[in-house]
C-alpha positions in Angstrom: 0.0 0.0 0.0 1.0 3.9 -1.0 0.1 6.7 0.9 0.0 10.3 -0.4 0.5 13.5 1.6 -1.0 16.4 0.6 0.4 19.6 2.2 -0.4 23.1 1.6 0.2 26.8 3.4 0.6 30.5 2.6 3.4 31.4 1.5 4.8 35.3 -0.1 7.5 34.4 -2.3 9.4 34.1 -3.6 8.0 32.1 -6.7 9.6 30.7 -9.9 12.8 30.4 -10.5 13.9 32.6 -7.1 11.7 29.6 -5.6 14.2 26.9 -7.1 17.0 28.5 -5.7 16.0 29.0 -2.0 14.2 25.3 -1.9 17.2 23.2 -3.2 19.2 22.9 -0.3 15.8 21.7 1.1 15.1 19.6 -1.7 17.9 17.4 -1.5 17.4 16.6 2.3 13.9 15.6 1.7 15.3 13.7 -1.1 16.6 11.8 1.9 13.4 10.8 3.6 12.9 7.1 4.8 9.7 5.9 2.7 9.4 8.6 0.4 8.8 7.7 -3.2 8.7 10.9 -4.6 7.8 14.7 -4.2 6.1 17.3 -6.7 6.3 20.8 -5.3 3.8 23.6 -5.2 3.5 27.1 -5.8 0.8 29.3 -6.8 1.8 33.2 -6.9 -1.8 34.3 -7.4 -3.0 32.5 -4.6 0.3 33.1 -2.5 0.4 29.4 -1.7 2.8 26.6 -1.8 3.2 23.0 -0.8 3.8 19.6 -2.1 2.4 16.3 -2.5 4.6 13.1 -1.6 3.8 9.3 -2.1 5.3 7.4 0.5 5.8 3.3 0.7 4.1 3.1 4.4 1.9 5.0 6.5 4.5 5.5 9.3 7.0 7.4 7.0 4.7 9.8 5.9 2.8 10.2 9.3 6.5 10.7 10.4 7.2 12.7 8.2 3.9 14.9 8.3 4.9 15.8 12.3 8.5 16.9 11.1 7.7 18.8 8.2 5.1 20.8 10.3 7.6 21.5 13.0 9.9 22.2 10.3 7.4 25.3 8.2 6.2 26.7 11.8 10.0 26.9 12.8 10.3 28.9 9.5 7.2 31.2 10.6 4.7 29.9 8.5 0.7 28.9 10.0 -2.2 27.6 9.0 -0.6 24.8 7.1 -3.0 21.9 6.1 -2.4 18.6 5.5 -4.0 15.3 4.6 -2.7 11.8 4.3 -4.8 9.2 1.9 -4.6 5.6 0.9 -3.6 5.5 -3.3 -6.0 2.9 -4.9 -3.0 1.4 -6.7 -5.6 -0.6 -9.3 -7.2 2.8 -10.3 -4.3 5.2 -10.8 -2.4 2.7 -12.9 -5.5 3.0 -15.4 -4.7 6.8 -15.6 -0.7 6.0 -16.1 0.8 6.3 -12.3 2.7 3.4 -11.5 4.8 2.7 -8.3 
């Protein structure tokens, strides 16, 4: 079984390619995290929003990872970050091209 992790908070900037540059360092420790599969990152300027969604090979790992993560964007300043873990219906996705 997969498990995805949605997370999502405000966020000012910056965006784009200034995003890139301050998140890599960042990047390549998550890179690092026990269980995770794989990470796309999120930004939306308009909305002054970013995030990420994660699959992860256990729900431990990413309920792990959920508690450090959040520790880790309120030690930066950021609130009101949400978050939600799901089950992936493995069967399903792999109709719509997402294999694991």
């Amino acid at each position: 079984m997969k498990y995805l992790l949605q997370v999502d908070f405000p966020y000012e900037g910056p965006f784009k390619e200034e995003f890139t540059k301050s998140m890599t360092g960042l990047a390549q420790d998550i890179a690092t995290e026990e269980g995770l599969i794989w990470k796309i990152w999120t930004e939306n300027e308009t909305e002054k929003e970013a995030g990420g969604v994660y699959v992860f090979d256990n729900l431990k790992d990413a309920n792990r990872y959920l508690d450090k993560h959040t520790k880790r964007l309120e030690s930066f300043g950021f609130s009101n970050i949400r978050a939600k873990v799901f089950e992936i219906n493995e069967p399903l996705s792999s109709i719509n091209n997402i294999t694991f």
